[in-house]
N, CA, C and O of each residue as an XYZ file, in Angstrom:
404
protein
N      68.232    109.682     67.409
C      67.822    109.116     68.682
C      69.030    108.502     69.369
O      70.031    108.043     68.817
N      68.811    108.560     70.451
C      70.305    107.888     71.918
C      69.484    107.280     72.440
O      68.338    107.664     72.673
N      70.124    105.884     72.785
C      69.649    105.139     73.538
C      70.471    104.275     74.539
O      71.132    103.294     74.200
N      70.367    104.703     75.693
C      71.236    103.986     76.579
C      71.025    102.842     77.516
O      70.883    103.152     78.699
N      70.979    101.557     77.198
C      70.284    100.358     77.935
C      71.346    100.228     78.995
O      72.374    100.856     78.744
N      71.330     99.680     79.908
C      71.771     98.818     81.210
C      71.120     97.966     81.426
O      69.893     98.054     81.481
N      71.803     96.876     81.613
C      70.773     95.702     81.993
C      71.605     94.822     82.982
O      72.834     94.788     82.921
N      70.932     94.164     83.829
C      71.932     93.282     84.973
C      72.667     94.124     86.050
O      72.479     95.173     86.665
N      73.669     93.062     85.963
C      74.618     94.046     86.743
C      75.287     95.127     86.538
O      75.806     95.827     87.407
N      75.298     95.323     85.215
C      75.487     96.795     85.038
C      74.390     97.996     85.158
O      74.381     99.050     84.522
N      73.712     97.666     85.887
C      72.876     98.853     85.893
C      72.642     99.648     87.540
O      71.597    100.078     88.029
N      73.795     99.634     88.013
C      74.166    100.134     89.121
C      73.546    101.699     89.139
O      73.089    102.248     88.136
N      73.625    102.351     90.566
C      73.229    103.425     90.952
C      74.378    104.518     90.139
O      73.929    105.556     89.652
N      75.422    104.300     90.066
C      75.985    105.387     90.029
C      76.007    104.760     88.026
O      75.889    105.737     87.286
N      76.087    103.905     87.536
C      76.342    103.859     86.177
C      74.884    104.827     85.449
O      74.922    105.632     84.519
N      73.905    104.461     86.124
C      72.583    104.857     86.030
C      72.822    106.601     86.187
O      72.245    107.390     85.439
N      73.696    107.007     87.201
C      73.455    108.120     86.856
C      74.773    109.064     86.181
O      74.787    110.290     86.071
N      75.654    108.279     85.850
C      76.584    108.758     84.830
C      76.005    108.728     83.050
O      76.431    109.234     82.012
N      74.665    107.726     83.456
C      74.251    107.398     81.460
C      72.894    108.630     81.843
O      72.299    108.812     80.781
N      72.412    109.275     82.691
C      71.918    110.644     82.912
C      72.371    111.658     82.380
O      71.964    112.410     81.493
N      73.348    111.606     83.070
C      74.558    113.078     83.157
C      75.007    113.135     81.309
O      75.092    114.107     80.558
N      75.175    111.984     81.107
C      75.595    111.572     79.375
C      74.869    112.305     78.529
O      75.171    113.199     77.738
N      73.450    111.574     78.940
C      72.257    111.873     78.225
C      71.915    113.473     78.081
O      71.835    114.003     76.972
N      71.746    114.093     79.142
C      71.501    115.483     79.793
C      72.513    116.182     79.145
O      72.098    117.258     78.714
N      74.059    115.902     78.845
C      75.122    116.719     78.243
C      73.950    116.722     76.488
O      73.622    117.864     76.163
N      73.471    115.679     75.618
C      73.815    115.557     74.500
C      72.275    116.058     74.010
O      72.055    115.967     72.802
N      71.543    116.414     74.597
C      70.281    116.661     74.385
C      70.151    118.248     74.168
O      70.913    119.017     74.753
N      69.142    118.701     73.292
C      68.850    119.608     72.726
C      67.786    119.927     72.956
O      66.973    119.004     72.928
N      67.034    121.853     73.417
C      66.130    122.095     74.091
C      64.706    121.325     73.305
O      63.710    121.329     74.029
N      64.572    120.859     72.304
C      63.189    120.485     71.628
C      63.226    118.984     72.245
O      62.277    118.522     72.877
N      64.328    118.336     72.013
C      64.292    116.571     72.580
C      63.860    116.084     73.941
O      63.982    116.649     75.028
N      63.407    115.084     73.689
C      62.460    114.331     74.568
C      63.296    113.423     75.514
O      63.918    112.575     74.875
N      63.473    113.368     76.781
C      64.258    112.757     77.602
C      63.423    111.289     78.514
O      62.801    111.709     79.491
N      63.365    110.330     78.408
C      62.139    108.893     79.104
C      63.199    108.246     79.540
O      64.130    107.701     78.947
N      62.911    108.393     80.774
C      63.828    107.085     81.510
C      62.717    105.918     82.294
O      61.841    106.128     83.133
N      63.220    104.468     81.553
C      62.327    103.881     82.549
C      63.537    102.856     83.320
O      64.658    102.467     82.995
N      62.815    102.700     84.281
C      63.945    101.769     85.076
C      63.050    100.258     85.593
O      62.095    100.480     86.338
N      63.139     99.776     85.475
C      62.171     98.407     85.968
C      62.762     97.498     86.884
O      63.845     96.970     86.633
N      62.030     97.242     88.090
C      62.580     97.154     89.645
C      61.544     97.827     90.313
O      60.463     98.312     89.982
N      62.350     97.687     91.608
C      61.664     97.578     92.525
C      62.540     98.709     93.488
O      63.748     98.584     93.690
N      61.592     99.993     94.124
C      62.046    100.599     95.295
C      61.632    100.462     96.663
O      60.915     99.559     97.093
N      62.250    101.647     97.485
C      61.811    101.352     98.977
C      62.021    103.037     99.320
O      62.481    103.882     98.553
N      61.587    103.208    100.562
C      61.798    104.180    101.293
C      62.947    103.971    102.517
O      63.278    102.796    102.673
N      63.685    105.094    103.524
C      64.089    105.147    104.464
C      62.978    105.179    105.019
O      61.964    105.657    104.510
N      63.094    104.450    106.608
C      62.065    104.042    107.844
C      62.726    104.981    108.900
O      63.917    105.283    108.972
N      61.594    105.418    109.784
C      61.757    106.018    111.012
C      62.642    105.210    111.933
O      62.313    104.025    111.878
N      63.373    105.370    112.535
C      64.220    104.956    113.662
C      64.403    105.421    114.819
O      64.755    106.584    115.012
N      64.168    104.499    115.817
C      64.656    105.309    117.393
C      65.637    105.357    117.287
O      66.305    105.107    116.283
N      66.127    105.852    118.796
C      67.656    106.201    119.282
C      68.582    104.440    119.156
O      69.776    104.159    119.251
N      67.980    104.020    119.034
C      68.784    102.453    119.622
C      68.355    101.988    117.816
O      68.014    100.806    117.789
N      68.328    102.402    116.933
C      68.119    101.759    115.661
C      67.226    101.042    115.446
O      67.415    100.380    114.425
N      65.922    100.766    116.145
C      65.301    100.242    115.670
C      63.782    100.383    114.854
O      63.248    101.468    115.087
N      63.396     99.936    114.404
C      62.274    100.312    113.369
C      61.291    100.915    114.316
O      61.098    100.384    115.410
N      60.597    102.104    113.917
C      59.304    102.735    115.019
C      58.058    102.151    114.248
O      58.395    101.671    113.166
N      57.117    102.090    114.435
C      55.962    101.727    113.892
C      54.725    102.463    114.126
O      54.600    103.192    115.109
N      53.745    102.287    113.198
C      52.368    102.989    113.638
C      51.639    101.901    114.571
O      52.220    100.947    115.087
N      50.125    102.231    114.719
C      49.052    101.897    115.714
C      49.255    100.361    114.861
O      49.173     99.394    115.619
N      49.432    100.122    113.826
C      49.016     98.990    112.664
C      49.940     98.428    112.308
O      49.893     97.847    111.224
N      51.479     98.394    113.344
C      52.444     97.632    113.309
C      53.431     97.973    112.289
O      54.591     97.579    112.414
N      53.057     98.681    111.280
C      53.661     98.995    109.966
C      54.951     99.886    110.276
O      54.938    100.112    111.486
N      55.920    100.407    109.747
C      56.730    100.625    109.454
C      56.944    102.148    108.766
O      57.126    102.237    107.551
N      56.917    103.086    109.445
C      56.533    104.491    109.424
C      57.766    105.044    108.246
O      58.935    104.908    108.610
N      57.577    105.493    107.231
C      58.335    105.944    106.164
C      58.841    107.231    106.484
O      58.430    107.698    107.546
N      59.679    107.956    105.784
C      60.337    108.704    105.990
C      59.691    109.475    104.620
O      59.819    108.884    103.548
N      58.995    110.796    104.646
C      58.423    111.494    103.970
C      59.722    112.123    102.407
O      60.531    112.989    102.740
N      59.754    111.799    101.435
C      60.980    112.015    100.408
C      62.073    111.538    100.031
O      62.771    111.928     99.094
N      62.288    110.538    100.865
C      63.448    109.345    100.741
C      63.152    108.095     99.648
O      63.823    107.066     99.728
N      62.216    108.232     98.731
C      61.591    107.312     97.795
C      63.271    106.512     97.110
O      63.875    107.447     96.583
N      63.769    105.739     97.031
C      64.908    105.010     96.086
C      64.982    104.079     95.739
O      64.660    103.074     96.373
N      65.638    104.119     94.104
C      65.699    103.229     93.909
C      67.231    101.989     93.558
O      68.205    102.264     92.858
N      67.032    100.937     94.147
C      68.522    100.187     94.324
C      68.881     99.416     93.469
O      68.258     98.433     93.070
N      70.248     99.920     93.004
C      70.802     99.555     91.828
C      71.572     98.250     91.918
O      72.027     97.938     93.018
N      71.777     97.399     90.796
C      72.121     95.909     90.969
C      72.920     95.709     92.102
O      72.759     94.683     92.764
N      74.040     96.824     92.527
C      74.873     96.473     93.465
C      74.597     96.631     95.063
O      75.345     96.462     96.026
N      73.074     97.064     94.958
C      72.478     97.461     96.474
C      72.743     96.812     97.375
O      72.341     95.649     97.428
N      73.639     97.461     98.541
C      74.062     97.306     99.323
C      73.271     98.444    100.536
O      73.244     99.643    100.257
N      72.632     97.923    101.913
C      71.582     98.824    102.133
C      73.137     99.655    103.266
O      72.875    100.781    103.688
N      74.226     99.212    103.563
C      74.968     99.544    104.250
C      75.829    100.792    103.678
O      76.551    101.518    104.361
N      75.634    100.878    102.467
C      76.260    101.738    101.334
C      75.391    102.265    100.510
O      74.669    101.721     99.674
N      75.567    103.873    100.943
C      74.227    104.561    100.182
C      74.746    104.959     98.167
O      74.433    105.453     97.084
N      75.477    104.418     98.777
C      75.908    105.064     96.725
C      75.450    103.848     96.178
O      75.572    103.890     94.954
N      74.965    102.764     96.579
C      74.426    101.934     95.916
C      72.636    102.037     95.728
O      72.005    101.099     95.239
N      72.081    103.107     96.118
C      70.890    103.224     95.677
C      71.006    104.875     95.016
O      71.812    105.788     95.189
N      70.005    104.748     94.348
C      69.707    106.452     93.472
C      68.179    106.935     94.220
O      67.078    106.386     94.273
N      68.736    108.286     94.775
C      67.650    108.953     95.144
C      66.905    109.138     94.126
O      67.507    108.952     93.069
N      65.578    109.499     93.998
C      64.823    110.539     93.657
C      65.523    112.102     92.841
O      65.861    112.542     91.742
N      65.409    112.527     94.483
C      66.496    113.623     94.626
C      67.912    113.454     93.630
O      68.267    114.502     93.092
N      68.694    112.297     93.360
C      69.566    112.487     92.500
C      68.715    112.680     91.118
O      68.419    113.644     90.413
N      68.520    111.545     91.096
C      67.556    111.278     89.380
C      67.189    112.828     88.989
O      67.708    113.470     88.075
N      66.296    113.226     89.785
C      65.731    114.717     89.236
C      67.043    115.802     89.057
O      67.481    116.306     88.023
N      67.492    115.959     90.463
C      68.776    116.928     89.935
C      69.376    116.720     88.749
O      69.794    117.715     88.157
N      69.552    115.377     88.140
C      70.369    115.612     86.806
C      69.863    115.602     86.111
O      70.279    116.181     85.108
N      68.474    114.898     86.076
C      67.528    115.328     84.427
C      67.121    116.889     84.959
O      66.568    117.305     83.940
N      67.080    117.615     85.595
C      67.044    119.615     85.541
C      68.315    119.813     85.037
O      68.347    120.991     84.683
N      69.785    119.086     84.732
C      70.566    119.617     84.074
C      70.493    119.808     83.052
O      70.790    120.877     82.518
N      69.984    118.608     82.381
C      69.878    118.389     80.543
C      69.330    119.701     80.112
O      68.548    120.463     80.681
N      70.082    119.795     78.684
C      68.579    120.912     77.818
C      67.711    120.610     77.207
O      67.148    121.392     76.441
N      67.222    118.908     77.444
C      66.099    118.951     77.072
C      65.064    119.296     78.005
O      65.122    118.998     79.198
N      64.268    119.820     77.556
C      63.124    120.208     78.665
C      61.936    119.784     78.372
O      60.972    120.440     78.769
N      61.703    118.352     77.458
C      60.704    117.191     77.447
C      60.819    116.238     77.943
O      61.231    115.334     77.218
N      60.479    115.824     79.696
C      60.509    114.705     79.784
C      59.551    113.970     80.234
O      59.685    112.748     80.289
């Protein structure tokens, strides 16, 4: 068994997905791959031309359909390498050979 913790401030977007890429190199087609991450995500929001938030009938804050992320200790919302897509996360667990996850 491998087990790769991060905790605190080390558990940044990009460390998070270098202990992926790690993981995904060392794994074997029968092994079982579980990532949990504990936190809190957000979505990208709709924006007008002038940057500002668009909203529905209900004041809310209209999401951006696939932009689900999650922000790593160093989240910075001005700097996107400080959050992990979705979209990243999955691309690199489809690298691994494990194909249990």
């Amino acid at each position: 068994a491998s087990v790769k913790l991060l905790l605190g401030k080390k558990a940044t977007a990009q460390a998070i997905l270098k202990a992926l890429d790690e993981i995904g190199k060392k794994a074997r087609p029968d092994d079982w791959i579980l990532v949990f991450l504990s936190g809190h995500g957000d979505v990208e929001y709709v924006k007008d031309a002038g940057g500002k938030f668009k909203v529905d009938v209900n004041k809310k804050r209209i999401p951006i359909e696939g932009t689900y992320f999650y922000p790593g200790q160093d989240f910075n919302e001005k700097k996107p390498e400080t959050r992990l897509t979705m979209k990243q996360m999955f691309s690199a667990l489809a690298k691994a050979d494990g194909r249990k996850l």
